[in-house]
C-alpha positions in Angstrom: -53.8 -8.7 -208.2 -53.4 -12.5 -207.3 -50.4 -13.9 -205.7 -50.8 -17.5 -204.7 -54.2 -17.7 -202.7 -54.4 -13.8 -201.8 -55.8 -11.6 -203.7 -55.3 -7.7 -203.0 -59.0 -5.9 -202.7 -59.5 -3.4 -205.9 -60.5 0.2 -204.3 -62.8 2.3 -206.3 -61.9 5.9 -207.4 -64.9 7.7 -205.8 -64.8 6.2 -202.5 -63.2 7.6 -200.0 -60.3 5.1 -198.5 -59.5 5.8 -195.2 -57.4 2.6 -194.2 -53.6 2.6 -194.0 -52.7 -0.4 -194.6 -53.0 -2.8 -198.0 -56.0 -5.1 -197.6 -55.9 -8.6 -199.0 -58.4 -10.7 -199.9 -57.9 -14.1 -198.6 -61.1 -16.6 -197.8 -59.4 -18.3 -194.7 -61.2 -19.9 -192.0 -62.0 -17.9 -188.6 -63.3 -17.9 -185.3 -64.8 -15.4 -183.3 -65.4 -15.1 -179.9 -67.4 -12.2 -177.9 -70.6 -10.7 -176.8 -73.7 -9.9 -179.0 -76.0 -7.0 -179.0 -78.5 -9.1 -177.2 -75.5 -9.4 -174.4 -75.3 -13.2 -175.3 -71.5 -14.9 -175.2 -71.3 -16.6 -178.7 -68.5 -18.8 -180.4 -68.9 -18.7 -184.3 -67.0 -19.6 -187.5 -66.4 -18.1 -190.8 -64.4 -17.2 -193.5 -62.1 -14.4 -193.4 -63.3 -11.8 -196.4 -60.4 -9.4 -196.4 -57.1 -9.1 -194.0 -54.4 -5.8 -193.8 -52.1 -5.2 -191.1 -54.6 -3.4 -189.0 -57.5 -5.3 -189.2 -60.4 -7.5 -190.8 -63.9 -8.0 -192.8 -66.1 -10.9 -192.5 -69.4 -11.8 -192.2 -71.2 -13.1 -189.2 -74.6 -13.6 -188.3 -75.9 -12.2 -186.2 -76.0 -8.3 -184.9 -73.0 -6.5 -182.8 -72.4 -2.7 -182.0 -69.4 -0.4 -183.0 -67.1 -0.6 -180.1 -67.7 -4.0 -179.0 -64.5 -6.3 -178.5 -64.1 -9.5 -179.7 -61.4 -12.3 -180.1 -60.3 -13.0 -183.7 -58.9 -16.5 -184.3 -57.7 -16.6 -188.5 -56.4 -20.1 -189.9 -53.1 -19.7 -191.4 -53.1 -21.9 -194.1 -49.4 -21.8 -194.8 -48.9 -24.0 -191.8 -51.3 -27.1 -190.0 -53.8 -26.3 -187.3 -51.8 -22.8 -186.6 -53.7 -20.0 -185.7 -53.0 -16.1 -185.1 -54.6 -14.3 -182.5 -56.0 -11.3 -181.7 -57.8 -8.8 -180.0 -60.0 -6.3 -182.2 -62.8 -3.8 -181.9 -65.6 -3.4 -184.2 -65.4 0.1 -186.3 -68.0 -0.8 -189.5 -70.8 -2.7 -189.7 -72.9 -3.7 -192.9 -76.4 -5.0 -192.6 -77.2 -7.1 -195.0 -80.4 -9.3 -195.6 -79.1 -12.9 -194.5 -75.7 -11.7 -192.9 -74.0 -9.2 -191.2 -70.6 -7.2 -192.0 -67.8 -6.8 -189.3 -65.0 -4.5 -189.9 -62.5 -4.7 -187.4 -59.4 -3.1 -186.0 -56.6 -4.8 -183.9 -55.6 -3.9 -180.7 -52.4 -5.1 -181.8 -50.2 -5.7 -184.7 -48.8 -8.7 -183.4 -50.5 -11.3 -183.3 -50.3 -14.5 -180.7 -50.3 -17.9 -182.6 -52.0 -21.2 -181.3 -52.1 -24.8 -182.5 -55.4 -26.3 -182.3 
């Protein structure tokens, strides 16, 4: 389902859905700030894969560990240069071949907004 630029994420009947809160598919620039596995600081961008009220999925590149905690900036493209937010911790991670899978949870539902 596709309403404006958000797209709700399709859930397969086998797999087991655990999340309790609709997921949306959105492609929306983000930044990310935290600690890596090799205990580096690190400041990278990319786009937002999926968003629900709870948490996100997007791609990074390089490796973190369950647990870790991270600051999630997310574009809002509804308004200029505004940003939400948050704090989140890292429950899922995919390993892929070029790029790497973070599934997050906020600490918060609310968000804080900036203007950058």
């Amino acid at each position: 389902m596709c309403v404006g630029n958000i797209t709700t994420v399709n859930r397969g009947v086998n797999v087991l859905e655990r999340r309790r809160a609709r997921r949306f598919r959105v492609g929306w620039d983000i930044n990310v700030k935290g600690t890596d596995d090799a205990g580096l600081n690190f400041d990278e961008a990319g786009v937002l894969e999926n968003l629900s009220s709870t948490g996100v999925f997007f791609y990074l590149t390089r490796p973190l560990r369950i647990g870790a905690k991270l600051e999630v900036s997310i574009k809002v493209p509804f308004r200029r240069e505004n940003w939400m937010k948050y704090s989140a911790e890292v429950v899922r991670i995919e390993n892929g071949a070029i790029r790497i899978g973070i599934a997050m949870k906020f600490d918060t539902v609310r968000p804080s907004f900036s203007v950058k």
